[in-house]
ZAROLUM-182484 format. One record per residue (C-alpha): x, y, z. Coordinates in Angstrom, 3 decimals. Layout:
<pts>
PT | xx | yy | zz
PT | X | Y | Z
...
</pts>
This chain:
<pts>
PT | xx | yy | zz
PT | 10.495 | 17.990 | 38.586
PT | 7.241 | 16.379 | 37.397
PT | 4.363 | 14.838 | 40.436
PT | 5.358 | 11.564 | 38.770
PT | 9.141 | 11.560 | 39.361
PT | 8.954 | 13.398 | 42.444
PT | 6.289 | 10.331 | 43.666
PT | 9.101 | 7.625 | 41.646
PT | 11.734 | 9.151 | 44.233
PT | 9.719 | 9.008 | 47.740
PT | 8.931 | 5.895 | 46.755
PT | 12.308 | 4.709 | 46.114
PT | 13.289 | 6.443 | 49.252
PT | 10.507 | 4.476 | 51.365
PT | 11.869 | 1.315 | 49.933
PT | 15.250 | 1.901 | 51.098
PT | 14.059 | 2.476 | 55.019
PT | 11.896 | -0.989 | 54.422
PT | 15.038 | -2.859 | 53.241
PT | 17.707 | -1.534 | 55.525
PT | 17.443 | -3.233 | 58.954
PT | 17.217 | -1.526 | 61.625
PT | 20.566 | -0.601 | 63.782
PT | 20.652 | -2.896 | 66.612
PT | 20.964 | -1.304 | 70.363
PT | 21.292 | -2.483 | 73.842
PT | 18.412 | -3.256 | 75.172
PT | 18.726 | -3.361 | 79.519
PT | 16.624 | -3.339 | 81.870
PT | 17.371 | -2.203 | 85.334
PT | 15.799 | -3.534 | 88.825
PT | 16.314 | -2.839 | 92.045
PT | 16.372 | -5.423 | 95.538
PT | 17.659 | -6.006 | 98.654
PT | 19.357 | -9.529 | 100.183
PT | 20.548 | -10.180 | 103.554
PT | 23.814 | -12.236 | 103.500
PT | 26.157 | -12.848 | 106.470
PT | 23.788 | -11.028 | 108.573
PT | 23.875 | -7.293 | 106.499
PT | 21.419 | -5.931 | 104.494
PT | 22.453 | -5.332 | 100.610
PT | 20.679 | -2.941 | 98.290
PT | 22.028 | -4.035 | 94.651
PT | 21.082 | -3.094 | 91.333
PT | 20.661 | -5.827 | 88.696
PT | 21.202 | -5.157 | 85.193
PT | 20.208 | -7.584 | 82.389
PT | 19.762 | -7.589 | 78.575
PT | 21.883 | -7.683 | 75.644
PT | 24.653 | -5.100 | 74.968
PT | 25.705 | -4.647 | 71.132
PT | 29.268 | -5.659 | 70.760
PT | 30.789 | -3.384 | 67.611
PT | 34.066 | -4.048 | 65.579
PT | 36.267 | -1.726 | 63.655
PT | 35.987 | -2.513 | 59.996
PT | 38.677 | -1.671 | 57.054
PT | 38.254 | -2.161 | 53.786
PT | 42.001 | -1.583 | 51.835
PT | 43.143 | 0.340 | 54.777
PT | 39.997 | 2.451 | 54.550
PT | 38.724 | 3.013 | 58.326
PT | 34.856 | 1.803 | 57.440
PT | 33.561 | 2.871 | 60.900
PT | 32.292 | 0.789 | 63.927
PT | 30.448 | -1.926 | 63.084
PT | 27.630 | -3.868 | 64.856
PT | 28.745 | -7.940 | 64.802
PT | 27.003 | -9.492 | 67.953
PT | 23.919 | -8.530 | 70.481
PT | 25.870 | -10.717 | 73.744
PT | 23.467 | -11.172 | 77.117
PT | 24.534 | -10.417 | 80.362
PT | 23.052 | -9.858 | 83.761
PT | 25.082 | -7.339 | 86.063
PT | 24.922 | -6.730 | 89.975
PT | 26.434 | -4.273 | 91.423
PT | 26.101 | -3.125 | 95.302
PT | 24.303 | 0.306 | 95.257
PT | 26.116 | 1.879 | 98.402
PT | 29.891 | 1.215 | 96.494
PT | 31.523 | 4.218 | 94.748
PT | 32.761 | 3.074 | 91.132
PT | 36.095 | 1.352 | 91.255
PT | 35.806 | 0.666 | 95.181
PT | 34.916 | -2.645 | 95.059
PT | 35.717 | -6.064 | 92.503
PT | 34.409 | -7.270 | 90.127
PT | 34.076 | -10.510 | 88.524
PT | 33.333 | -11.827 | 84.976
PT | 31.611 | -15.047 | 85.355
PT | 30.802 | -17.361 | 82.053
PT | 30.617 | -21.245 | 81.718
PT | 31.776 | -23.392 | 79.396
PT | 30.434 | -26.224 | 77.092
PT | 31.263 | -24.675 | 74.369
PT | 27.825 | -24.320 | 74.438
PT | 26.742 | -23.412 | 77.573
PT | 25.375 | -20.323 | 79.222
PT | 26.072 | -18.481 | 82.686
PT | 23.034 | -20.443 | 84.498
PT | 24.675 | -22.977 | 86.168
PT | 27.167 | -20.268 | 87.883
PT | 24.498 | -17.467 | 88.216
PT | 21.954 | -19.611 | 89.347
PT | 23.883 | -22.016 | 91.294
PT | 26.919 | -20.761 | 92.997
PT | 27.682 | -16.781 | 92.954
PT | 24.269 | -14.848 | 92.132
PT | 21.821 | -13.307 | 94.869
PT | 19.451 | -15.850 | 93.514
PT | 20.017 | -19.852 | 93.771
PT | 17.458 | -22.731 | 91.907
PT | 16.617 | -25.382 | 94.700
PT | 17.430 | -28.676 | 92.417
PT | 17.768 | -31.024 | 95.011
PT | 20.846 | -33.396 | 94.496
PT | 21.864 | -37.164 | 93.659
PT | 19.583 | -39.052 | 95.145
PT | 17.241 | -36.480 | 96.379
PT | 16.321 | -34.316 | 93.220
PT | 13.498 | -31.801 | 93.483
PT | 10.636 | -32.383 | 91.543
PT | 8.907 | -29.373 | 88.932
PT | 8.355 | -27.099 | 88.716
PT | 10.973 | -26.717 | 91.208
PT | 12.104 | -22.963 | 93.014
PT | 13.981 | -20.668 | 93.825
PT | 15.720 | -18.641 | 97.021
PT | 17.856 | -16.343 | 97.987
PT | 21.719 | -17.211 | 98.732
PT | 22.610 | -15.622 | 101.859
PT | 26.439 | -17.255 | 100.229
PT | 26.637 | -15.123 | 97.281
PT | 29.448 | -13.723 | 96.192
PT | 28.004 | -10.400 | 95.417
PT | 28.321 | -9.720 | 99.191
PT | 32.506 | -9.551 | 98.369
PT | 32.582 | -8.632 | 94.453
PT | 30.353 | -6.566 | 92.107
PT | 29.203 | -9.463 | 89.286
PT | 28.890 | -9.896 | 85.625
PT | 27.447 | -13.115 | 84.052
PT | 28.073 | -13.318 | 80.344
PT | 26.681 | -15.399 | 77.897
PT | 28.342 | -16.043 | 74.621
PT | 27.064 | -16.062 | 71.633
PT | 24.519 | -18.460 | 70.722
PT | 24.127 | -19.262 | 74.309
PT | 21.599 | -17.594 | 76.416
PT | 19.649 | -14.503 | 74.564
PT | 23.405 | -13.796 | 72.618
PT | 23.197 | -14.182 | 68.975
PT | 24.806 | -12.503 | 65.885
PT | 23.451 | -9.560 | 64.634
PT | 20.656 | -10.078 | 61.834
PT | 21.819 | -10.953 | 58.642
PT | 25.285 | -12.180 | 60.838
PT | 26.855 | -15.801 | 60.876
PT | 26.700 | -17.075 | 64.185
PT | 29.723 | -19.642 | 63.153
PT | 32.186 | -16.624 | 62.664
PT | 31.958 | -16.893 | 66.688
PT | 31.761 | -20.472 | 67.270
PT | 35.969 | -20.978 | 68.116
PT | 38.523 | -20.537 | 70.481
PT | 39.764 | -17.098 | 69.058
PT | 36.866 | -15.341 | 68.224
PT | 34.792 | -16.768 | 71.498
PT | 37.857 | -14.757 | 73.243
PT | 38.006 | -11.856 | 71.353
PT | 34.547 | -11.492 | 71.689
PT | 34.014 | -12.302 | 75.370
PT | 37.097 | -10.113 | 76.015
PT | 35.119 | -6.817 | 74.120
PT | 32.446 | -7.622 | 76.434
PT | 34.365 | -7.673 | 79.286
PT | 36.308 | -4.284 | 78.292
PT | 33.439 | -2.719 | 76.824
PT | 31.405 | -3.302 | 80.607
PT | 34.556 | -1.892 | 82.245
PT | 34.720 | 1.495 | 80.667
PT | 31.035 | 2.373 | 80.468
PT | 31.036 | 1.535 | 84.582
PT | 34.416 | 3.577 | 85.073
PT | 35.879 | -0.101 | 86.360
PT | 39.303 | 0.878 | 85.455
PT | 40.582 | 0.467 | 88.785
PT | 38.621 | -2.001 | 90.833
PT | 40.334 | -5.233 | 91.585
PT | 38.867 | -7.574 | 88.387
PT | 38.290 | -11.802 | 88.646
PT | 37.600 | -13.939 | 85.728
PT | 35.479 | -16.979 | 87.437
PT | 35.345 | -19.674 | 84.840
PT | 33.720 | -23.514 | 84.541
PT | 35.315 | -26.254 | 82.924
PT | 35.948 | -25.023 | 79.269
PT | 35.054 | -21.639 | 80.987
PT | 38.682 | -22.312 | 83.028
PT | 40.150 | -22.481 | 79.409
PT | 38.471 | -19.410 | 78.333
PT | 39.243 | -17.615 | 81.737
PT | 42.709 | -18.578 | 81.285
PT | 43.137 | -17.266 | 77.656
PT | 41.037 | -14.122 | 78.302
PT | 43.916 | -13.235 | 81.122
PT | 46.680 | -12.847 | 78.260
PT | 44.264 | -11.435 | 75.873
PT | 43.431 | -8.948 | 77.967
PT | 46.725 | -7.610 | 79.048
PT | 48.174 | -8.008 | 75.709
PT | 45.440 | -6.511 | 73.654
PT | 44.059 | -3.799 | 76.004
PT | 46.789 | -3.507 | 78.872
PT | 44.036 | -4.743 | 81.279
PT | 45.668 | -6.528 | 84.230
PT | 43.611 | -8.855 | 86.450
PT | 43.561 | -9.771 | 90.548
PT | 42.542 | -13.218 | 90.265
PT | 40.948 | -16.171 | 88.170
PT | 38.379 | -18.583 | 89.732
PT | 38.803 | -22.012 | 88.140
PT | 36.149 | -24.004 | 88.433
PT | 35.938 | -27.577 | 87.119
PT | 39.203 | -26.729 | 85.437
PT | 40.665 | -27.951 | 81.726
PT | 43.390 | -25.761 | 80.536
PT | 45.361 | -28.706 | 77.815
PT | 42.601 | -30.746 | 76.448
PT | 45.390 | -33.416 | 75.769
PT | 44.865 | -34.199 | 79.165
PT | 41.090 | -35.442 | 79.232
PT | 41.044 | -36.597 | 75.396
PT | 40.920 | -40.605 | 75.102
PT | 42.709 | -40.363 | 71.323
PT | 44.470 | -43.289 | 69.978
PT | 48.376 | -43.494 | 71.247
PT | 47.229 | -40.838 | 74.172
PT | 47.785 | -42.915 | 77.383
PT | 47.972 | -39.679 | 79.446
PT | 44.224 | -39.534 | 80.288
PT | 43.584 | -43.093 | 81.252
PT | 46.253 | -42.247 | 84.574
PT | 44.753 | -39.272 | 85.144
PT | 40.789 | -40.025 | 85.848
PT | 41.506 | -43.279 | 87.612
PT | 41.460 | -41.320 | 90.932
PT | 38.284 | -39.864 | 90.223
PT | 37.232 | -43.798 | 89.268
PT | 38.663 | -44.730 | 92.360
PT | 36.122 | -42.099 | 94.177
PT | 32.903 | -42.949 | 92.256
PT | 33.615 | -46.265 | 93.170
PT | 33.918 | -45.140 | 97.369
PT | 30.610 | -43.195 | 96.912
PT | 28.677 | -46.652 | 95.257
PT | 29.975 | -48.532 | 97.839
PT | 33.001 | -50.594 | 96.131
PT | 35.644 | -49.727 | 98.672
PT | 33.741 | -50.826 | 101.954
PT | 34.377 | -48.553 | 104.947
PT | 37.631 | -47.297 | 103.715
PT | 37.873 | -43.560 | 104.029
PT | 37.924 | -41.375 | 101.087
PT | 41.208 | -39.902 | 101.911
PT | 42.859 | -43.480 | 102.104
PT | 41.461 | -44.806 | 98.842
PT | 42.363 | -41.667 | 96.453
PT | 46.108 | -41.465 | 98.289
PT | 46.651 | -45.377 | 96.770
PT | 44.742 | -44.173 | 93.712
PT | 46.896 | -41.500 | 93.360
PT | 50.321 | -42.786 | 93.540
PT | 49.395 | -45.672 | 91.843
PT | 48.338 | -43.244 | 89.090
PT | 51.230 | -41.060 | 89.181
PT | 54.060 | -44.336 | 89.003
PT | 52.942 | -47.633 | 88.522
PT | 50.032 | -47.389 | 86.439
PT | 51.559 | -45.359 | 83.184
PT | 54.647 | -47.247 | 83.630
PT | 52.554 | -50.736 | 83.045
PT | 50.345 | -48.747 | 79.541
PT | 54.209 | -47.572 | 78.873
PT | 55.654 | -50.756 | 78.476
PT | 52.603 | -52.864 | 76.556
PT | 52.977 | -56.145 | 75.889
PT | 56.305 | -56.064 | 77.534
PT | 54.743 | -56.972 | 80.631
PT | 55.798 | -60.164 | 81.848
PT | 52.738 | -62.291 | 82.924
PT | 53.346 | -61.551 | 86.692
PT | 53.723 | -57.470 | 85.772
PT | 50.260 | -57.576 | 83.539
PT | 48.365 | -60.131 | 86.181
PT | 49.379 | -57.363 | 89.094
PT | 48.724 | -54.212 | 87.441
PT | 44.812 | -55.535 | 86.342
PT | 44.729 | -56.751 | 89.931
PT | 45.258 | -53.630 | 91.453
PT | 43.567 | -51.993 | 88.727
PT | 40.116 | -53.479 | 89.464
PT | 40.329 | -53.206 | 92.798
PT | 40.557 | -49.227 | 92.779
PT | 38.478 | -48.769 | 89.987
PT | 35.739 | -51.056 | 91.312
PT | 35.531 | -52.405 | 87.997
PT | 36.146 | -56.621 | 87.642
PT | 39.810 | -58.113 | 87.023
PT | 38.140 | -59.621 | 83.911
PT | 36.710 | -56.410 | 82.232
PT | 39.771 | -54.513 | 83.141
PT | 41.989 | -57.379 | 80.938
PT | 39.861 | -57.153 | 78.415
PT | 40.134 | -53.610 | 77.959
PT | 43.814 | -54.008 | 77.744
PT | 43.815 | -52.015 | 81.529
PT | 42.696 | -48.971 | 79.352
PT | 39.613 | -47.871 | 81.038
PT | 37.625 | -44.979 | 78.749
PT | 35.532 | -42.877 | 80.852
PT | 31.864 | -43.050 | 79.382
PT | 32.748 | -46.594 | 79.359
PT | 33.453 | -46.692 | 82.786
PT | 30.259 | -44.715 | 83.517
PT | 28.211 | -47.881 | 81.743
PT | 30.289 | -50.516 | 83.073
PT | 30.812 | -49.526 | 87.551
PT | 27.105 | -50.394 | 88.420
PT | 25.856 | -52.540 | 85.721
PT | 25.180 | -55.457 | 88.147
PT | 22.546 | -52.776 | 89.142
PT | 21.226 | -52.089 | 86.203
PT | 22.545 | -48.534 | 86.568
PT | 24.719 | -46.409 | 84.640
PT | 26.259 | -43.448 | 86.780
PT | 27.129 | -39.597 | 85.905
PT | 30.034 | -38.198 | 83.830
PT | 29.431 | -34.667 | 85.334
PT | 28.841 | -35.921 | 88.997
PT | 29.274 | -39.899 | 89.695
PT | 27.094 | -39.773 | 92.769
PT | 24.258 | -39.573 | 90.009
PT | 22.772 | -42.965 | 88.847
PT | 20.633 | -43.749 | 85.650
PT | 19.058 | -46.172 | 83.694
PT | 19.275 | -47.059 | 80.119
PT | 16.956 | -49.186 | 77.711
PT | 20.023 | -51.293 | 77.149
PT | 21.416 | -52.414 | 79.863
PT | 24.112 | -54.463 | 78.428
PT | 25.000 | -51.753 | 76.237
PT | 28.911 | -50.296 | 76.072
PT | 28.104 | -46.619 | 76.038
PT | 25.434 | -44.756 | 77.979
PT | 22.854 | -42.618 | 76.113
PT | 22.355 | -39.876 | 78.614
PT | 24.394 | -38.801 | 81.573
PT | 21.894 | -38.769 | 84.274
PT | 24.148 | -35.949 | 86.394
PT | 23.001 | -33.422 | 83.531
PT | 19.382 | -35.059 | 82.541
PT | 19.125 | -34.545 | 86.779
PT | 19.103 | -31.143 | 87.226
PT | 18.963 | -29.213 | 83.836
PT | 15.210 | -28.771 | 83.945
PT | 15.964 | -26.957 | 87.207
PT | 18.218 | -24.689 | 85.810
PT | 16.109 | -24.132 | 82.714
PT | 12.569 | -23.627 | 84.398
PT | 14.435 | -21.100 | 86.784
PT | 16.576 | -18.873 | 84.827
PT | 13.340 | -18.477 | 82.008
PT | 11.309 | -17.408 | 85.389
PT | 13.792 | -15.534 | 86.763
PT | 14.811 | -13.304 | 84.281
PT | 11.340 | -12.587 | 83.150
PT | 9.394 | -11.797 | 86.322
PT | 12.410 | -10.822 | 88.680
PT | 14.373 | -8.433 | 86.251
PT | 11.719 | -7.143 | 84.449
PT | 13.598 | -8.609 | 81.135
PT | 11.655 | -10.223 | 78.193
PT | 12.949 | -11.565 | 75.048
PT | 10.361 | -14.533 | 72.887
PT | 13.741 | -16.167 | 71.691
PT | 14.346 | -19.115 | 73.247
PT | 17.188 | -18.616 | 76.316
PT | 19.814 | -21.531 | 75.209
PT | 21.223 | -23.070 | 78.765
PT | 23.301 | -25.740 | 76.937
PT | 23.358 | -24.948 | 73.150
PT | 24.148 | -27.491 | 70.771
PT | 24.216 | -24.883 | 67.649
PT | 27.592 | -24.308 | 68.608
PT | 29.337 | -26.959 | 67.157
PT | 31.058 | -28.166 | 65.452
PT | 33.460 | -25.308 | 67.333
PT | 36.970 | -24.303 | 65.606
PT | 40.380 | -24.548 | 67.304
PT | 41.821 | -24.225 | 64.085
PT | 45.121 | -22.466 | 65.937
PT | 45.785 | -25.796 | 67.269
PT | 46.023 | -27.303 | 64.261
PT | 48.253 | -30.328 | 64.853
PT | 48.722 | -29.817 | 67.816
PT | 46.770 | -30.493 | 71.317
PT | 44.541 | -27.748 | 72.636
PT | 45.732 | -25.919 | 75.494
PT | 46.307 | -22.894 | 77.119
PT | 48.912 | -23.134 | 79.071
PT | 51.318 | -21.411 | 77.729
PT | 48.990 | -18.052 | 77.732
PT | 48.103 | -18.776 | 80.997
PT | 52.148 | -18.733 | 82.290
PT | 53.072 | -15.508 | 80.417
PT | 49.953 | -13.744 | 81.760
PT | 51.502 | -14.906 | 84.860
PT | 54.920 | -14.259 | 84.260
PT | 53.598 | -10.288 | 83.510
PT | 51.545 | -10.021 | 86.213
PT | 53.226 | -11.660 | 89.226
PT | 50.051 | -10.272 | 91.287
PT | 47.907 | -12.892 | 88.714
PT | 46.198 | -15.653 | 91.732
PT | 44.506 | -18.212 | 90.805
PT | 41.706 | -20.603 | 92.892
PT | 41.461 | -23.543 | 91.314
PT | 37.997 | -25.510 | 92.679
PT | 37.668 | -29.631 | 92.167
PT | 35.527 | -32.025 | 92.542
PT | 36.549 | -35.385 | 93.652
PT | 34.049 | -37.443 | 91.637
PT | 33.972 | -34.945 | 88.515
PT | 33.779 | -37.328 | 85.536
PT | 34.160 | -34.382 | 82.690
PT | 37.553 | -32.557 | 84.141
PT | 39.209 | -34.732 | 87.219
PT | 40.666 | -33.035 | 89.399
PT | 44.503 | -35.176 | 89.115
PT | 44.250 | -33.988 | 85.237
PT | 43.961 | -29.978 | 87.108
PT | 46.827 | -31.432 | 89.055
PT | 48.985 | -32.423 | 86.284
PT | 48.141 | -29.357 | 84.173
PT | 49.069 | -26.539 | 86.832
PT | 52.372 | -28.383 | 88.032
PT | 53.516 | -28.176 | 84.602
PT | 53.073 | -24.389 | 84.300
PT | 56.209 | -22.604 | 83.089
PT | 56.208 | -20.148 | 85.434
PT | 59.104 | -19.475 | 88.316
PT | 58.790 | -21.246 | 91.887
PT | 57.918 | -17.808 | 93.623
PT | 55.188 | -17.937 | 91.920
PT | 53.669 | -21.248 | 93.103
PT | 52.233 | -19.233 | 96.044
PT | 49.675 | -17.847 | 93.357
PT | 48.088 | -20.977 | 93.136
PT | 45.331 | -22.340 | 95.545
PT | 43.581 | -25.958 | 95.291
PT | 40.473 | -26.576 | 96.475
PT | 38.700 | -29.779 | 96.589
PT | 34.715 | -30.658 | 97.486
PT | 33.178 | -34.325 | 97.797
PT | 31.201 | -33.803 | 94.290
PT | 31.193 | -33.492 | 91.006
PT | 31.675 | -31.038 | 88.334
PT | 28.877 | -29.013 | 88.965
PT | 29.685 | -29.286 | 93.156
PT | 27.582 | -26.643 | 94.175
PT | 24.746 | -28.713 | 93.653
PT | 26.275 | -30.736 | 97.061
PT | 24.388 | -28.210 | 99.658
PT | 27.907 | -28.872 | 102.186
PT | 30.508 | -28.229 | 98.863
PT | 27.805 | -25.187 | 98.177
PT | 28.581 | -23.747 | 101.340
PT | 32.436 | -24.386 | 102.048
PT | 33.449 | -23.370 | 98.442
PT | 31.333 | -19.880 | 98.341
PT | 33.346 | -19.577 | 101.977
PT | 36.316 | -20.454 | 99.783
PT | 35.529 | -17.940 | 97.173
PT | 35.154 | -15.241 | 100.033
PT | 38.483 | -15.960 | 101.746
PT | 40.249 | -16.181 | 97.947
PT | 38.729 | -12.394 | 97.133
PT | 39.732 | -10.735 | 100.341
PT | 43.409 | -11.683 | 100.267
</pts>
């Protein structure tokens, strides 16, 4: 072979290794610390970067090999005295679709808490953080996974993100994670908890029959948080009267926290709301313009005076009462607009006879807390850096696919009953907030009586309720009593 061909072919050769990217890897980092909780010292390892999730690829029937899809972000904590497969573990994710672990990691269950201050008393930046003497990792070994396009998860380069933006592949893909962490830790046999916020609860509740049915993987227990497992039930779509009954409880409790029920208790006020919800109220949007005068001029009546709303707007809404609408409408003799995640919040917007609010001031309230801690936290606590921008709520989600639902009303449900139905040993905690705006707690009500699964099995299922919002950590007393809850619910 000539100098010139033989140069022609290295070359060639060099050009190849330039073009061909690089094979991704996991890249974690591992730290070590200590927290006191409940009195006794913990040593814990933490455990955070991105782990390369890898599918098996066919081409005709041809086996193609195991191919890299998705880099997916997770922080890990396990107790360092613990022999594998001694203690739980739990999976923890949010939900959006959208949003990343922070608001669980940072605010309920981690070793580490952000001090955002609450309604009315919000912390200003840069804000801080502490340690929480009320994690859970004092009772379970815990995983906080971001999917993709939250967090630091992404596709693989050269991937499309949107082949993971949708209800099957979001659970196929959360599920490898959580499969693909249990084997490398020899997790196999410790007890295992899915813990779940708002569309989290929908994934959580999925991810239960996915898991058994796709990798035989049986779980202890699913922590609920915020919960929405049929969207049907929180969707304000035309000829859907179903969600208009079931947040006028939580209306009913924003309006006892701004005042609009006098010195009635709180117990008092959501036990009218409530049967008035569950009988009279969808029997009056049942029947329409059947109501007599009398029927129509009690029902508003009543209406308004749990809601806190006026007799005249709720008649002109045809005693249909949307929820960002009612967010706009409760305090606007104040000039205030009040939260969809949390009512306790209050706002302002540059309109203030406007229908809709521009910004829910629950959210707008505390997400630069979240954000300026978990960017600091990760960084200069865990030792892990990464110049991509961590996503805490991630818009580049959507539009997100249910296309399985097609014509139909998106819920889980079903899944959730036949994981149960398998696994009679399947508990679930199911954690509400009384003035949660996003997923009321009478919706969670209405959803898990309607399970299909046998009355023995009703034990499984444990309600808890806090006086705040969807994110009710952020209430320092519902912080406290629902990490004792989450305590109690693990060592049963």
């Amino acid at each position: 072979m000539s100098a010139s061909a033989e140069q022609g072919k290295t070359d060639e050769s060099e050009k190849k290794q330039t073009t061909t990217p690089a094979e991704p890897a996991d890249d974690l980092v591992t730290t070590h610390h200590t927290i006191t909780a409940k009195g006794t010292e913990l040593s814990y390892t933490a455990t955070t970067g991105r782990v390369v999730l890898r599918e098996e690829a066919h081409t005709d029937g041809t086996f193609d090999g195991h191919v890299a899809k998705a880099e997916m972000f997770v922080t890990a904590y396990t107790v360092d005295t613990a022999e594998p497969g001694s203690r739980p573990v739990t999976f923890a994710f949010n939900g959006g679709p959208g949003a990343s672990s922070t608001w669980l990691h940072l605010g309920l269950l981690g070793p580490r808490r952000v001090l955002s201050g609450d309604a009315g008393q919000l912390a200003p930046p840069p804000y801080g953080l502490a340690d929480n003497p009320e994690t859970l990792l004092a009772h379970s070994d815990l995983v906080f996974i971001d999917p993709i396009s939250t967090g630091y998860s992404r596709a693989i380069k050269g991937g499309d993100p949107g082949d993971f933006h949708g209800y099957q592949r979001d659970i196929e893909s959360v599920g490898e994670l959580i499969r693909l962490w249990t084997t490398r830790h020899d997790r196999w046999m410790s007890p295992k908890y899915l813990a779940g916020e708002s569309y989290g609860t929908l994934r959580a509740a999925a991810l239960a029959e996915h898991l058994q049915t796709r990798y035989g993987m049986y779980l202890n227990g699913l922590l609920l948080i915020s919960a929405v497992l049929d969207m049907g039930t929180i969707r304000f779509t035309e000829g859907n009267d179903l969600p208009y009954s079931l947040f006028l409880p939580t209306y009913a409790a924003i309006a006892h926290h701004h005042g609009k029920h006098g010195d009635r208790p709180l117990r008092e006020v959501l036990d009218e709301a409530e049967e008035f919800a569950a009988r009279d109220y969808p029997w009056a949007l049942a029947r329409g313009a059947r109501l007599s005068d009398s029927e129509r001029g009690d029902m508003v009546r009543r209406t308004a005076a749990l809601t806190g709303l006026s007799e005249d707007y709720v008649d002109r809404v045809d005693l249909r009462i949307e929820h960002i609408r009612f967010f706009t409408e409760l305090l606007r003799d104040r000039r205030r607009t009040v939260g969809r995640m949390d009512g306790r919040f209050t706002g302002w917007e540059p309109d203030a006879g406007g229908e809709h609010f521009t910004d829910d001031p629950s959210v707008s309230g505390i997400i630069g807390a979240y954000s300026a801690a978990i960017n600091h936290y990760l960084r200069a606590e865990l030792g892990y850096a990464n110049d991509l921008p961590y996503e805490v709520i991630s818009t580049r989600v959507h539009p997100w696919s249910y296309k399985e639902f097609e014509g139909s009303a998106v819920a889980v449900t079903d899944k959730l009953s036949a994981a149960m139905r398998a696994n009679p040993y399947l508990r679930l905690q199911v954690s509400c907030g009384h003035t949660d705006g996003a997923t009321p707690y009478f919706a969670a009500e209405h959803t898990l009586a309607r399970l299909t699964i046998p009355r023995e099995l009703r034990d499984n299922i444990d309600v808890r309720y806090y006086p705040a919002g969807h994110m009710m950590y952020v209430h320092e007393p519902s912080r406290i009593k629902q990490s004792a809850d989450l305590a109690e619910f693990l060592a049963r």
